[in-house]
C-alpha positions in Angstrom: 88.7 132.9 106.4 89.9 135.7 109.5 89.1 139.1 109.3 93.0 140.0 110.1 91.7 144.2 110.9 89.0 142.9 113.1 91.0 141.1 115.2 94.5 143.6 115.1 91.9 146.1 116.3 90.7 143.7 119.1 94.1 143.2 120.6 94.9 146.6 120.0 92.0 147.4 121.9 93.1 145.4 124.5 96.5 147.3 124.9 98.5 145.4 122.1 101.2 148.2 119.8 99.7 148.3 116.3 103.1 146.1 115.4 102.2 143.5 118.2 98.6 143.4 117.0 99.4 142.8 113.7 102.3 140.4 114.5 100.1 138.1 116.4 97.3 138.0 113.5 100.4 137.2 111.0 101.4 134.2 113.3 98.1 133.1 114.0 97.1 132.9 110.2 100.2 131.4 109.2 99.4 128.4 111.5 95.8 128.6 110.2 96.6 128.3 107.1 99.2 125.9 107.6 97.7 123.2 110.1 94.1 123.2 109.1 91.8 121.4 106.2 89.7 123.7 103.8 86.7 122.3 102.3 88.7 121.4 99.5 91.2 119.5 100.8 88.2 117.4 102.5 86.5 117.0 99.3 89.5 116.1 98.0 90.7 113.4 100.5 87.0 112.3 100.2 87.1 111.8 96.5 90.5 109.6 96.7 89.0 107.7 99.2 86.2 107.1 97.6 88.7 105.8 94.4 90.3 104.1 96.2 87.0 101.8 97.7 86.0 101.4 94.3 89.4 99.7 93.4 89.7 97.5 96.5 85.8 96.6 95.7 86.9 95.7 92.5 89.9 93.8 93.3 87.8 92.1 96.0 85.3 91.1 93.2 88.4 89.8 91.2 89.7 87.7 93.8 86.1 86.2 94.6 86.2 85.1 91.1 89.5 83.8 91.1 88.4 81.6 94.2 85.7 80.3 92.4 87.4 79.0 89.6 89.8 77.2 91.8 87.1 75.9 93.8 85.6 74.4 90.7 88.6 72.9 88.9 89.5 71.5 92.4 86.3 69.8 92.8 85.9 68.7 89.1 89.5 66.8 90.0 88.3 65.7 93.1 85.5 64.0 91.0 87.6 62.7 88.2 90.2 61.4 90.9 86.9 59.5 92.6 85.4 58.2 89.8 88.9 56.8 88.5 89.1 55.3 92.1 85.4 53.5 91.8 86.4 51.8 88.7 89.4 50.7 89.9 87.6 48.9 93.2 
């Protein structure tokens, strides 16, 4: 992560108290570690996303079947409503 005595020892190079250098180091790791993704909160974001594509792929696969069997028993009463029509005429 930060080397928090390298960089104390940078500011205090530069003229920073000891309390001021370690001060800043605190505050800047806090909102390091506060604001910012580690590898394993990417590889876990990455792994719900990729459950979650796998259950919208599925449910897309379910709904194309749904659709089909619709379309068919709509067109199989399409048929059976013609050919009732064609004996009638």
């Amino acid at each position: 992560m930060i080397d928090a005595v390298k960089y104390t020892q940078q500011l205090e190079s530069a003229r920073f108290t000891r309390k001021q250098a370690q001060t800043t180091v605190r505050i800047l790791y806090d909102l390091l570690e506060q604001n910012l993704a580690s590898k394993k909160d990417i590889h876990e974001l990455d792994k719900r996303i990729h459950e979650l594509d796998l259950k919208f792929s599925h449910e897309i696969e379910k709904s194309g079947f749904r659709l089909t069997i619709k379309l068919g028993a709509m067109l199989a009463l399409a048929i059976t409503i013609l050919a009732s029509l064609i004996k009638l005429f």
